[in-house]
Backbone bond lengths (Angstrom), bond angles and torsions (degrees), N, CA, C in turn:
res aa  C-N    CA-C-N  psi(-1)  N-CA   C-N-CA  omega(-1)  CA-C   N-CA-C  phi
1 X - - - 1.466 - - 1.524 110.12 -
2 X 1.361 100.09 133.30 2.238 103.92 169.00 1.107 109.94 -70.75
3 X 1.037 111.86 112.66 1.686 121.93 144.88 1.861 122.02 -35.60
4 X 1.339 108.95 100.44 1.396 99.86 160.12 1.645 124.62 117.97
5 X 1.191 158.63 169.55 1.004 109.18 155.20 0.889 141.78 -104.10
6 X 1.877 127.85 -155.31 1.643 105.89 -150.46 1.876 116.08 -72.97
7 X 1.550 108.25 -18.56 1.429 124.41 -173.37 1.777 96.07 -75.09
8 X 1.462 103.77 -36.64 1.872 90.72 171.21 1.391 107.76 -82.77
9 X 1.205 145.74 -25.00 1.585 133.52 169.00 1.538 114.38 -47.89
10 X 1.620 106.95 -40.36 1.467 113.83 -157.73 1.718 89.11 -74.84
11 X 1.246 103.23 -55.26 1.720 107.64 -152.90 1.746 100.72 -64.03
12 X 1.555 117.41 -20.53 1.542 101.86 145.35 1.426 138.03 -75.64
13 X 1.045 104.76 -32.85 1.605 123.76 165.26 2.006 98.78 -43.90
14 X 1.164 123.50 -55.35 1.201 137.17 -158.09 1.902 81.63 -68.32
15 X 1.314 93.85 -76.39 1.748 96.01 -159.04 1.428 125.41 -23.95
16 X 1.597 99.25 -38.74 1.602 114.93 -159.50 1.833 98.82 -88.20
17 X 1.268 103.97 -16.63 1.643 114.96 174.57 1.853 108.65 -38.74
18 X 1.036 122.15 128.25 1.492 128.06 173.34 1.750 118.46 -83.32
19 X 1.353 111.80 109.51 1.107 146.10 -160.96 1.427 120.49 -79.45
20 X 1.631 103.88 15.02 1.693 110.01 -151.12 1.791 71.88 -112.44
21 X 2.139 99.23 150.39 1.608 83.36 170.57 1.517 97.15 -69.10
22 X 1.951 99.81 177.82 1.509 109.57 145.81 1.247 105.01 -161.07
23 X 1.214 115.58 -166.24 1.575 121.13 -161.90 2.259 86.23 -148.17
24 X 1.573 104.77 172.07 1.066 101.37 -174.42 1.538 103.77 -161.85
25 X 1.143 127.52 129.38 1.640 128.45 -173.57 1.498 117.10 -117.06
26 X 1.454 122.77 94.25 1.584 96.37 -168.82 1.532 97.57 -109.88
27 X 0.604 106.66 150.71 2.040 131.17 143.25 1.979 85.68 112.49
28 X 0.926 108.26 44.67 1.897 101.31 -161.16 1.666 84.57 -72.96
29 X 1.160 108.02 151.39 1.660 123.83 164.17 1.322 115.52 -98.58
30 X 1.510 108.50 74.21 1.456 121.33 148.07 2.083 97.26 -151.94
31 X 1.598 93.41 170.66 1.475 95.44 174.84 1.342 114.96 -104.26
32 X 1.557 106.89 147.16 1.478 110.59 -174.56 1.413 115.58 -41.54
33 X 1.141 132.58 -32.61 1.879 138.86 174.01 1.615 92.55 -35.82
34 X 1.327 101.73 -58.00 1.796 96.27 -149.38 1.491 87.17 -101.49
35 X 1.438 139.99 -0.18 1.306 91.36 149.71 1.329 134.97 -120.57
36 X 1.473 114.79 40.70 1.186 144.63 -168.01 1.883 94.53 -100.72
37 X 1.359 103.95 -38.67 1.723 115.09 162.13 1.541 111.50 -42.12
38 X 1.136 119.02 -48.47 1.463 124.90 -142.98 1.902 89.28 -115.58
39 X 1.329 131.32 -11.29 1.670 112.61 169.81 1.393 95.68 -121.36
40 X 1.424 139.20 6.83 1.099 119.04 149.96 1.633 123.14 -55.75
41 X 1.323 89.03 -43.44 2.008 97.78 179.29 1.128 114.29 -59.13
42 X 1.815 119.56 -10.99 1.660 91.10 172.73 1.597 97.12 -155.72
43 X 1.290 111.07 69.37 1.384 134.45 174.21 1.780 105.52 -107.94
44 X 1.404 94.10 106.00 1.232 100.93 173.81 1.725 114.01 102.92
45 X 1.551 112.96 4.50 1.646 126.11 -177.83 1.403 90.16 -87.45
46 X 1.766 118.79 173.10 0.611 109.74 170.76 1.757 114.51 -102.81
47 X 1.158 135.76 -178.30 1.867 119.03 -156.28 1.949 98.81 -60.90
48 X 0.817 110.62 -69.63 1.959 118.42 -171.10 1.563 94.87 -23.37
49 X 1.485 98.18 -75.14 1.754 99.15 177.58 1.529 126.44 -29.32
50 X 1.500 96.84 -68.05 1.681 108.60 168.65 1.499 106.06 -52.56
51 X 0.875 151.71 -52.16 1.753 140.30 -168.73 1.524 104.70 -69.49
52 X 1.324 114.65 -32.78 1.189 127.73 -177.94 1.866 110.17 -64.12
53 X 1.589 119.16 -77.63 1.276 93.26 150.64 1.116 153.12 -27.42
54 X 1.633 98.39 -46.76 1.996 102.96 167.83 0.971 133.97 -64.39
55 X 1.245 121.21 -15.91 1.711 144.80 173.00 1.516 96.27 -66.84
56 X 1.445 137.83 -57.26 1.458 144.31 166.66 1.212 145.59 -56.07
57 X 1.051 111.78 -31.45 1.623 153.24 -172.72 1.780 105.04 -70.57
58 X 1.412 106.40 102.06 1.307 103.48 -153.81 2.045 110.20 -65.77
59 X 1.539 100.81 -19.76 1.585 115.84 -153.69 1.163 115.21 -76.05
60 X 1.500 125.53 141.10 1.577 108.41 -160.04 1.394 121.42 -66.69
61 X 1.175 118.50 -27.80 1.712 123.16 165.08 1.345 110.68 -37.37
62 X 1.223 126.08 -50.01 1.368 124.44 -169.35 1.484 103.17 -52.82
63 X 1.334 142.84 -55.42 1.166 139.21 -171.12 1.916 114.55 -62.77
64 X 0.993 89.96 -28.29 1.807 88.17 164.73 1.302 116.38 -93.65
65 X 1.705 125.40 -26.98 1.467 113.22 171.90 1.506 102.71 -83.38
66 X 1.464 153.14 -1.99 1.397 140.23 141.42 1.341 109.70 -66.12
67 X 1.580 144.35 -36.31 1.603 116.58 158.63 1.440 124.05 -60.11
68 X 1.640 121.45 -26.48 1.355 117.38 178.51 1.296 105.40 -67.81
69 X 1.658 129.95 -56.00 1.452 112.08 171.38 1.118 148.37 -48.47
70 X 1.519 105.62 -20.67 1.476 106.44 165.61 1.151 109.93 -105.99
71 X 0.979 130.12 -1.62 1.428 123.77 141.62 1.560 126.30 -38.83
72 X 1.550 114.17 -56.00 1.164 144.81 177.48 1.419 105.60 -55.63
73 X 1.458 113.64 -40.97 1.864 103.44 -163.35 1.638 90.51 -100.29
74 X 1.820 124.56 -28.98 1.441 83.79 170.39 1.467 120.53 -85.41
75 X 1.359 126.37 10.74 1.841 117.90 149.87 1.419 100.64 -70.30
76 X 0.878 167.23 -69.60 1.242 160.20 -153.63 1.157 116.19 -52.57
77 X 1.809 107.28 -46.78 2.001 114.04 -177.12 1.193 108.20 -59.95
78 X 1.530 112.58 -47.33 1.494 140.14 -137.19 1.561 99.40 -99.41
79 X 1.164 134.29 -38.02 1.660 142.68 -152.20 1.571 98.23 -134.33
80 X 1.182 109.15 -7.09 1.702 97.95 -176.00 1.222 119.41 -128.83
81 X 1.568 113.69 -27.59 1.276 120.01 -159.78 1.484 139.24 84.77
82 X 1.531 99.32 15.59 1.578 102.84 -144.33 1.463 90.02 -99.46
83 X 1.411 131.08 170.31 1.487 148.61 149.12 1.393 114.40 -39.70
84 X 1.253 141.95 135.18 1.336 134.40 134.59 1.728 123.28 -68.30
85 X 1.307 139.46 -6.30 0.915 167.81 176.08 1.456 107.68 -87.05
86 X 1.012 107.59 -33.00 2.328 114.97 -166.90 1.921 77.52 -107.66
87 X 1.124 154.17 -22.94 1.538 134.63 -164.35 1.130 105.72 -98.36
88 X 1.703 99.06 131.43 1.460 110.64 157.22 1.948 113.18 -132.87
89 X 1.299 101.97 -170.64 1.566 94.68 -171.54 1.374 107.02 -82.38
90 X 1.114 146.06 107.17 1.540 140.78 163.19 1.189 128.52 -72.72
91 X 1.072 116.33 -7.61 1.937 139.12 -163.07 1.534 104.87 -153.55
92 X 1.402 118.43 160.34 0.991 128.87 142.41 1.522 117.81 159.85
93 X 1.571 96.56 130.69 1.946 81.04 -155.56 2.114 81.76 -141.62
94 X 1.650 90.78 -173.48 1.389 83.48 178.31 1.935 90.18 -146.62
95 X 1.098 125.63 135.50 1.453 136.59 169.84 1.287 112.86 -102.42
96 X 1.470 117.50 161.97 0.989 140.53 -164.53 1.628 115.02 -90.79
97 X 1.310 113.21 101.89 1.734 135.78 179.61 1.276 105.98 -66.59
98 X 1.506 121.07 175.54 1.540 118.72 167.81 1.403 111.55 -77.96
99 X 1.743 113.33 168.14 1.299 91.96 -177.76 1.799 90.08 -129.69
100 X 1.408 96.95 143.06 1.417 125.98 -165.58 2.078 94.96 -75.35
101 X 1.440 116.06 109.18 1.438 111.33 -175.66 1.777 109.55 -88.38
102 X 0.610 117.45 117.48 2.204 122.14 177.82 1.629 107.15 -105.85
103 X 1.454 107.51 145.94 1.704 88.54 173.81 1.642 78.34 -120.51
104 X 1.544 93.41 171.13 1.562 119.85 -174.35 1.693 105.85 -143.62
105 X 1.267 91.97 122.82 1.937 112.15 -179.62 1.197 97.19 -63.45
106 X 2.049 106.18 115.27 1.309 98.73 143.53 1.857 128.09 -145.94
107 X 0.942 137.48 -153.43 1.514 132.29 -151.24 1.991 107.70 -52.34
108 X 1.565 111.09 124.53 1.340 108.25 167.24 1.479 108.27 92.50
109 X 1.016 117.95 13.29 1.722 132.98 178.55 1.477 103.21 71.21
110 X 1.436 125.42 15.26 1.649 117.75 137.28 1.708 138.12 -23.76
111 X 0.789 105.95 144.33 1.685 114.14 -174.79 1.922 112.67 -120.61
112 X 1.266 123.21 100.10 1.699 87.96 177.19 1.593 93.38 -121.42
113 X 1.311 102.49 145.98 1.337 144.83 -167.15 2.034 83.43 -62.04
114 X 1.299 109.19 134.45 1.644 126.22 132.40 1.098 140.01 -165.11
115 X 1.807 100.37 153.13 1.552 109.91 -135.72 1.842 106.21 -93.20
116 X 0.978 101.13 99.61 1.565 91.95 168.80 1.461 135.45 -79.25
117 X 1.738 103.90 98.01 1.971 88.42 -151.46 1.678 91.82 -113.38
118 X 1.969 92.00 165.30 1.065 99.31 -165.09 1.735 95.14 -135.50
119 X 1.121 111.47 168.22 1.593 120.72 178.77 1.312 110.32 -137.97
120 X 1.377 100.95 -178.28 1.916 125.90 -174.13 1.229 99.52 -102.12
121 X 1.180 143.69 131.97 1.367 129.62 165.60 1.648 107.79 -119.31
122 X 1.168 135.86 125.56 1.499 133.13 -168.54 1.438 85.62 -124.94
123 X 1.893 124.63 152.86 0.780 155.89 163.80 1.828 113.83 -113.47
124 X 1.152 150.12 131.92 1.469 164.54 -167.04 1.357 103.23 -127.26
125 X 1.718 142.68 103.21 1.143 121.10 -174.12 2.289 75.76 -109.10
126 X 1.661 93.13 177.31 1.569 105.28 179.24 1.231 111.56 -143.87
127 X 0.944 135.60 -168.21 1.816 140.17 -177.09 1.763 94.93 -136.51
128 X 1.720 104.21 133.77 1.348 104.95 -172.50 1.871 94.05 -87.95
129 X 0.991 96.99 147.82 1.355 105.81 162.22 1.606 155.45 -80.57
């Protein structure tokens, strides 16, 4: 049973809420492998840097993790108040989406299964201190 009532559950619910911007990509069509490639390289840069790689970065992830970041810093300008100058990436990971199953004809009236998978990709930007 909750303790309290429901307007005091929420307004803790609220407090413990994380205050950092972010941005969030789900059902993206690539697999977490490859795009765990493309936010390893700039986990922990600060944003200019990170866009800056992503601008280069030949792999197709990169072009959707440069809309999630600026995604991310204008929640931050816009909803937070924060610097673009003080943000860098503090987070950024990618989870595991459903994966879309296709079969493909092959020799002897065979069938083989392929998996078209997709993930979540979240970005966490922070303010340096």
């Amino acid at each position: 049973m909750a303790k309290g009532h429901r307007s005091q559950i929420k307004r803790e619910r609220n407090a413990q809420k994380d205050t950092r911007p972010s941005a969030k990509l789900s059902y993206a069509r690539v697999s977490v492998q490859k795009a765990c490639f493309v936010l390893d390289a700039i986990r922990g840069k600060d944003v200019e840097t990170a866009l800056a790689v992503l601008e280069y970065n030949p792999r197709y992830a990169s072009g959707l993790v440069k809309k999630l970041i600026e995604s991310a810093i204008a929640n931050g300008e816009n909803n937070l108040g924060m610097n673009r100058e003080n943000l860098y990436v503090a987070e950024c990971y990618a989870n595991k989406g459903p994966t879309m199953k296709r079969m493909h004809p092959r020799a002897q009236g065979r069938a083989y299964r392929i998996e078209k998978r997709t993930s979540h990709i979240t970005v966490v930007l922070d303010e340096k201190k």
